[in-house]
GUZA-810238 format. One line per field, with one value per residue (C-alpha): x, y, z; residue in one letter; residue number from 1. Coordinates in pm, 1 decimal, decimal comma, padded with zeros to 6 digits, always signed. Last residue first. Layout:
// GUZA-810238
c1	X ...
c2	Y ...
c3	Z ...
res	A ...
n	NUM ...
***
This chain:
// GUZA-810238
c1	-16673,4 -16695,5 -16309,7 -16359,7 -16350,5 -15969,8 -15841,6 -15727,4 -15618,0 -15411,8 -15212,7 -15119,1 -15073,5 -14775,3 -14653,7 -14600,4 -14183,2 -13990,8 -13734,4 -13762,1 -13528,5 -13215,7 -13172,7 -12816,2 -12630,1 -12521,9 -12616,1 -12902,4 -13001,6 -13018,1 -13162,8 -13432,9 -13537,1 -13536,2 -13713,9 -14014,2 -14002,9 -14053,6 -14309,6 -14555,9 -14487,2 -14545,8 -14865,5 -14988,9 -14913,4 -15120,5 -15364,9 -15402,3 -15765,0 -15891,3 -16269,1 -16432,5 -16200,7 -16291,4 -15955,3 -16055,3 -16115,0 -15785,0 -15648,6 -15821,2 -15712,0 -15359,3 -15162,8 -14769,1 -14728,6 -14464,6 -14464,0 -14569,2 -14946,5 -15224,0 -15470,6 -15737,3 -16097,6 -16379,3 -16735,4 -16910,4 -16966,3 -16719,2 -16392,5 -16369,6 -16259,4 -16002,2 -15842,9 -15798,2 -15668,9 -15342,3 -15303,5 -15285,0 -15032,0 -14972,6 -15199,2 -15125,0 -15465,2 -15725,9 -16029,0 -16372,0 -16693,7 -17082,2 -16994,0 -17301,2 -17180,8 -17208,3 -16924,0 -16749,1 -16702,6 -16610,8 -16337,8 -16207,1 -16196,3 -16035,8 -15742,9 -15745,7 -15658,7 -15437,7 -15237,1 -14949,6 -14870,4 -14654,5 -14879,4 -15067,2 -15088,3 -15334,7 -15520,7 -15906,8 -16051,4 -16397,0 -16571,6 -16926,5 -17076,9 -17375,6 -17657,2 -17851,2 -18081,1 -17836,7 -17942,2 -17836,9 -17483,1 -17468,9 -17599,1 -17294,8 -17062,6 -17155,1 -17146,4 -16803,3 -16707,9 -16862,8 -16669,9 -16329,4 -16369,7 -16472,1 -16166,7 -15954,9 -15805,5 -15504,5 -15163,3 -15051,8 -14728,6 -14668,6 -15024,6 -15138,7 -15436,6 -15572,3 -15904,9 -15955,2 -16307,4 -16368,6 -16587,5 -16811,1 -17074,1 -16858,5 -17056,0 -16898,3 -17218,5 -17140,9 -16804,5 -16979,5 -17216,8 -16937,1 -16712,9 -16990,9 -17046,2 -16674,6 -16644,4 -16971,9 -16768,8 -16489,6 -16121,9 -16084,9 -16029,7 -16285,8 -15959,0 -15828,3 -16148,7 -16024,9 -16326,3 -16537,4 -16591,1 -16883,3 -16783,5 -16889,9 -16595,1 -16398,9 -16674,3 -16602,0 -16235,9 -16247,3 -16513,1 -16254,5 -16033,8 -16258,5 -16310,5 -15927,2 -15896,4 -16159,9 -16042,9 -15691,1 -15406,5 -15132,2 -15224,8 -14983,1 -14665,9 -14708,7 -14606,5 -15000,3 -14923,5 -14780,2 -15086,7 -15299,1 -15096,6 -15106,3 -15514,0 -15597,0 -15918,2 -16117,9 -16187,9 -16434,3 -16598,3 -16172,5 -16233,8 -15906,5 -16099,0 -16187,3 -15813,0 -15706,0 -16009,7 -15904,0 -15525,6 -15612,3 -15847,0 -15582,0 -15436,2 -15628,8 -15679,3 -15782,1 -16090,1 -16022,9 -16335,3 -16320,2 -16570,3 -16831,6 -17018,2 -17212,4 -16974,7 -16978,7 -17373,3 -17284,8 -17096,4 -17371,6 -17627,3 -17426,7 -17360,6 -17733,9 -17782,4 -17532,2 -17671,4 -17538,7 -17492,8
c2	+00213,5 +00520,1 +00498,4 +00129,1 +00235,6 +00185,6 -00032,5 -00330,8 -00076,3 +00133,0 -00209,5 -00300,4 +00047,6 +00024,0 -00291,4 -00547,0 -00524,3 -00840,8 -00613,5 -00357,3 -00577,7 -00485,0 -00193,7 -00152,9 -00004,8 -00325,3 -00357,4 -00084,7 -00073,8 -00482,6 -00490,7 -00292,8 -00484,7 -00809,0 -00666,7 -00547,7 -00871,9 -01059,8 -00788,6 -00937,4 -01270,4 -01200,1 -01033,3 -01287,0 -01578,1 -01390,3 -01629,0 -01806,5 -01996,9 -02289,8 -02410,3 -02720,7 -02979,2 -03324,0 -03496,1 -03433,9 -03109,8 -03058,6 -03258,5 -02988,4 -02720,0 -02838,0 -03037,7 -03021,7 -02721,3 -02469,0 -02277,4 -01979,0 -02152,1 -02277,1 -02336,8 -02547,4 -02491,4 -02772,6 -02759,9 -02948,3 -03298,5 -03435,1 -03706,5 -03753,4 -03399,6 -03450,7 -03772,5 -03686,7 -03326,9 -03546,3 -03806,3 -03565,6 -03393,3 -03038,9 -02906,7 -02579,6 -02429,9 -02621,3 -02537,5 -02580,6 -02420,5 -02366,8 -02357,4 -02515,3 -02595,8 -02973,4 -02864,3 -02680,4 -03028,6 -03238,5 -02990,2 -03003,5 -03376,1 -03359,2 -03131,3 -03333,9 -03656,8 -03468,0 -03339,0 -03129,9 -02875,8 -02560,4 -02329,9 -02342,4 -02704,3 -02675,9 -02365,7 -02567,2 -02275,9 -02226,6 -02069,4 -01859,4 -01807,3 -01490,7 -01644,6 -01284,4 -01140,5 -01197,0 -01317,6 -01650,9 -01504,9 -01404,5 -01733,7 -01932,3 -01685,5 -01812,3 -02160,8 -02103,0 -01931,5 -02220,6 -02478,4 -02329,3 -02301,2 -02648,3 -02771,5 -02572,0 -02282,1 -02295,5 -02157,5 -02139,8 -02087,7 -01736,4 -01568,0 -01569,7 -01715,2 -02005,6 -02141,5 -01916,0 -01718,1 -01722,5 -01463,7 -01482,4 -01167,6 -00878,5 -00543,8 -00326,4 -00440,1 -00801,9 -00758,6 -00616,7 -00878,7 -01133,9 -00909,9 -00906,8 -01292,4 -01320,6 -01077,7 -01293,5 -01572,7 -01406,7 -01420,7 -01163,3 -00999,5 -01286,8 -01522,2 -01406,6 -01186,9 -01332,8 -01143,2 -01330,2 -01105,2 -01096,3 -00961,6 -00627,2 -00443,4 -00220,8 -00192,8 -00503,3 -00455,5 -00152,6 -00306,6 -00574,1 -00245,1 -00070,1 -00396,4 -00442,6 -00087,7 -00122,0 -00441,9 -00429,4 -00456,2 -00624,3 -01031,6 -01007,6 -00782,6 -00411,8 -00107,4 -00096,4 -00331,1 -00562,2 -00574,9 -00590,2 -00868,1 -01088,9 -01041,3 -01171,4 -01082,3 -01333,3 -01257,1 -01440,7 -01493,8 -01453,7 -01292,9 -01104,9 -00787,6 -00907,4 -01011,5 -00642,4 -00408,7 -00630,4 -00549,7 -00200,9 -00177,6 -00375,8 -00654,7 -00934,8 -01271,4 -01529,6 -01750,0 -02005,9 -02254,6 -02614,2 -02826,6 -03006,7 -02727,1 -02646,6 -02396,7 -02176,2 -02115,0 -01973,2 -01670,4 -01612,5 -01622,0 -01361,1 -01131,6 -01121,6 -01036,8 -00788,4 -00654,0 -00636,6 -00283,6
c3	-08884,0 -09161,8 -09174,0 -09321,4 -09628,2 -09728,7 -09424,9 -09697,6 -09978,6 -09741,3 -09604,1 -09976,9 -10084,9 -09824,1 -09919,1 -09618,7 -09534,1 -09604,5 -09787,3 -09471,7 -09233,3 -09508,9 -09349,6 -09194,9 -08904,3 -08814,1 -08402,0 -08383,3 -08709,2 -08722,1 -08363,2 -08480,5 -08816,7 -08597,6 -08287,5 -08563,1 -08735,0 -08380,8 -08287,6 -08606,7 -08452,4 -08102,8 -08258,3 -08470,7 -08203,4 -07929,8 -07908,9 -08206,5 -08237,9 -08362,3 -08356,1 -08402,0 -08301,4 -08402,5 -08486,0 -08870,0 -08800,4 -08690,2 -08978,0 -09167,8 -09007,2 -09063,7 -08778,3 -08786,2 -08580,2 -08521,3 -08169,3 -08158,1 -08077,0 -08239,9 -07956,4 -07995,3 -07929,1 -07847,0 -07914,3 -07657,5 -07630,5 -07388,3 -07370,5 -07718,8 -07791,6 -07462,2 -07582,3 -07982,0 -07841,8 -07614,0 -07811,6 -08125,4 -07973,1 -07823,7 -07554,8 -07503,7 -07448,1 -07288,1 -07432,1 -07371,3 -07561,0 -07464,0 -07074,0 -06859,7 -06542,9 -06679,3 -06968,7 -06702,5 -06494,7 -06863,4 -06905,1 -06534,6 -06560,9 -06872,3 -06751,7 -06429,5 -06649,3 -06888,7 -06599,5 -06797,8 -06564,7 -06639,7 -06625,8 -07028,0 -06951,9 -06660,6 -06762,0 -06826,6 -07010,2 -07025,6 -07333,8 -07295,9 -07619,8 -07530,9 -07701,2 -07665,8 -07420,2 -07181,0 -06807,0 -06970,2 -06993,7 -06643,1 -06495,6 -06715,8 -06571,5 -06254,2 -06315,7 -06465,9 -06128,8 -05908,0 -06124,6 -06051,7 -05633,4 -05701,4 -05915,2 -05663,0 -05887,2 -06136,9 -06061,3 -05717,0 -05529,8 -05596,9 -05683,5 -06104,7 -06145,7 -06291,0 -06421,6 -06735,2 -06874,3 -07223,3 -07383,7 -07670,0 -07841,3 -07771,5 -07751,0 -07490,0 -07296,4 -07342,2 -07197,4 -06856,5 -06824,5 -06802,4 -06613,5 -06361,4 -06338,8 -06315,8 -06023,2 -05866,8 -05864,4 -05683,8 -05754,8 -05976,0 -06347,9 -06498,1 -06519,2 -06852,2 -07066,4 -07385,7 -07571,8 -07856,8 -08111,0 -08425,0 -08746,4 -08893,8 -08760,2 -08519,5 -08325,3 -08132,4 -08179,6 -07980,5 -07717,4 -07654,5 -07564,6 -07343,0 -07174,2 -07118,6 -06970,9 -06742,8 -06629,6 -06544,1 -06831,8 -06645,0 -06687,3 -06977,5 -06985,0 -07031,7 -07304,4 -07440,5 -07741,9 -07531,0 -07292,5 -07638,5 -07764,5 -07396,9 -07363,4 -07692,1 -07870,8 -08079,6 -08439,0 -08633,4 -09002,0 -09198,9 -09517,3 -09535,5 -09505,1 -09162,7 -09034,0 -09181,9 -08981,7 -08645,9 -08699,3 -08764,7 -08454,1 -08232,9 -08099,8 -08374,2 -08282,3 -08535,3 -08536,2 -08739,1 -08827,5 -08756,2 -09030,8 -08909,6 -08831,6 -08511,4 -08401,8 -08647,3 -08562,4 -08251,2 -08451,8 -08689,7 -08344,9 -08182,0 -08444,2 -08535,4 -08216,8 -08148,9 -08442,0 -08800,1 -08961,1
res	X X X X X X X X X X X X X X X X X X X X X X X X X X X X X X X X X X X X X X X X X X X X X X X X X X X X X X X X X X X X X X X X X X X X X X X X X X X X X X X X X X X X X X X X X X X X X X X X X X X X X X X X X X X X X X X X X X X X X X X X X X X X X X X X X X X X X X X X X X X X X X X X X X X X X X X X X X X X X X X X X X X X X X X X X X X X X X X X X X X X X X X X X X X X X X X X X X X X X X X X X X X X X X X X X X X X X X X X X X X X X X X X X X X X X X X X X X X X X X X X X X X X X X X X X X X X X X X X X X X X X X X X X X X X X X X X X X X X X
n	277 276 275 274 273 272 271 270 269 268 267 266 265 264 263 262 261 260 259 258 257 256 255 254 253 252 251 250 249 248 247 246 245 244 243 242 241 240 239 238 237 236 235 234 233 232 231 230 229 228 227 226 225 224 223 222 221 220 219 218 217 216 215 214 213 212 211 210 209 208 207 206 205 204 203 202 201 200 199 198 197 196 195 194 193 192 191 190 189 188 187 186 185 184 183 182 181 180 179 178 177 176 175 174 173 172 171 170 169 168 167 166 165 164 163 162 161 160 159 158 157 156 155 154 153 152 151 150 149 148 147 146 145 144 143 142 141 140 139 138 137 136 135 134 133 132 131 130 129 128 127 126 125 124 123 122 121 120 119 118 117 116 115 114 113 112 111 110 109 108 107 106 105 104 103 102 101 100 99 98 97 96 95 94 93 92 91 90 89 88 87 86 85 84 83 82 81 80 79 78 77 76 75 74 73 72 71 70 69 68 67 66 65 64 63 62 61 60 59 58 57 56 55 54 53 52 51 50 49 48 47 46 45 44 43 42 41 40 39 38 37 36 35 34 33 32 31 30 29 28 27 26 25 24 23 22 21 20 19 18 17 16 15 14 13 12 11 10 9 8 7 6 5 4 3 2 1
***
């Protein structure tokens, strides 16, 4: 079995090549168990598939239950786990500090840590009110005795505002607060990613969404990101097939969903051995 350490360092190490890595995002310990047979050398958890998966919409699932979930899918396998740990789960600084210390006790070796929140009327923090909470998490991860990879989240685009001078400015402010990885998810062209990789000298994660893309990993690469991730693309898609098979029941009375069914020895052959985990 690999230590956290060992976990840690493998998954720090990722970043550093030239080459972007994909670090999927897995709901559950199945889902996990499949993504690592598959080869992939990363999983990242994603708040919205796991609030789905547990009957509730995303940015429901409080704390307790999210960490005993990210530590789930941190035991679930041999790979190292960064947690999507939203906005810290509160306002506070210190909250984020503690959720930071907190996710590296249920073993996770990455978090990121978001700059909006969800109150009518507002959606991302003050840029200094923001700053003060990745500097916080920052001071919790360097209490670690670990390399704890701390990713920031500039939330602009994700809520409905797409700033790309305030989403680099927030970037290149986490950067100086310390953060090992920024991301601003739903950015979508190569303007847009070209600008913001160029713009600071951290790692740099992009978000491949539900929507189609035209950019390969290695066009990504090419464009200097480092790291791509899914969010909760896997399991909206994976609930797409199942709301397509039950609609078809429901509305035809017919079956023809299960002809783009995974084989069942297929699945048992993937999770065989991994019982023991």
């Amino acid at each position: 079995m690999k230590t956290q350490i060992q976990k840690a360092e493998s998954f720090r190490a990722l970043h550093g090549r030239k080459q972007a890595f994909i670090i999927p995002n897995p709901w559950d310990i199945g889902t996990a168990r499949i993504l690592a047979k598959l080869g992939f050398e990363a999983l990242a958890t994603t708040s919205a598939g796991f609030a789905f998966s547990s009957g509730l919409r995303d940015n429901e699932v409080g704390r307790d239950a999210m960490l005993a979930h990210v530590a789930e899918i941190a035991a679930a396998t041999e790979l190292p786990v960064s947690a999507d740990l939203e906005n810290g789960f509160g306002d506070d600084a210190k909250l984020v500090a503690e959720t930071i210390r907190l996710a590296a006790e249920a073993g996770v070796v990455g978090g990121s840590i978001e700059d909006s929140f969800d109150r009518p009327g507002e959606k991302v923090y003050e840029l200094a009110i923001a700053v003060d909470r990745v500097r916080a998490a920052v001071e919790a991860k360097r209490a670690l005795p670990f390399p704890f990879t701390l990713t920031a989240r500039a939330e602009n685009y994700l809520v409905g505002i797409p700033d790309l001078k305030d989403t680099i400015r927030r970037l290149q402010a986490y950067q100086e607060a310390g953060a090992d990885v920024l991301y601003a998810p739903c950015i979508t062209t190569r303007e847009e990613i070209t600008a913001i990789v160029g713009s600071v000298d951290r790692p740099v994660n992009f978000l491949m969404g539900t929507q189609p893309q035209r950019f390969t990993l290695a066009e990504l690469s090419d464009m200097g990101v480092r790291r791509v991730s899914v969010g909760s693309a896997l399991a909206t898609t994976a609930l797409g097939a199942f709301l397509r098979g039950a609609r078809e029941m429901k509305d035809r009375g017919s079956f023809t969903y299960a002809k783009d069914s995974a084989g069942f020895g297929e699945i048992s052959d993937l999770l065989k051995g991994d019982a023991h985990l």
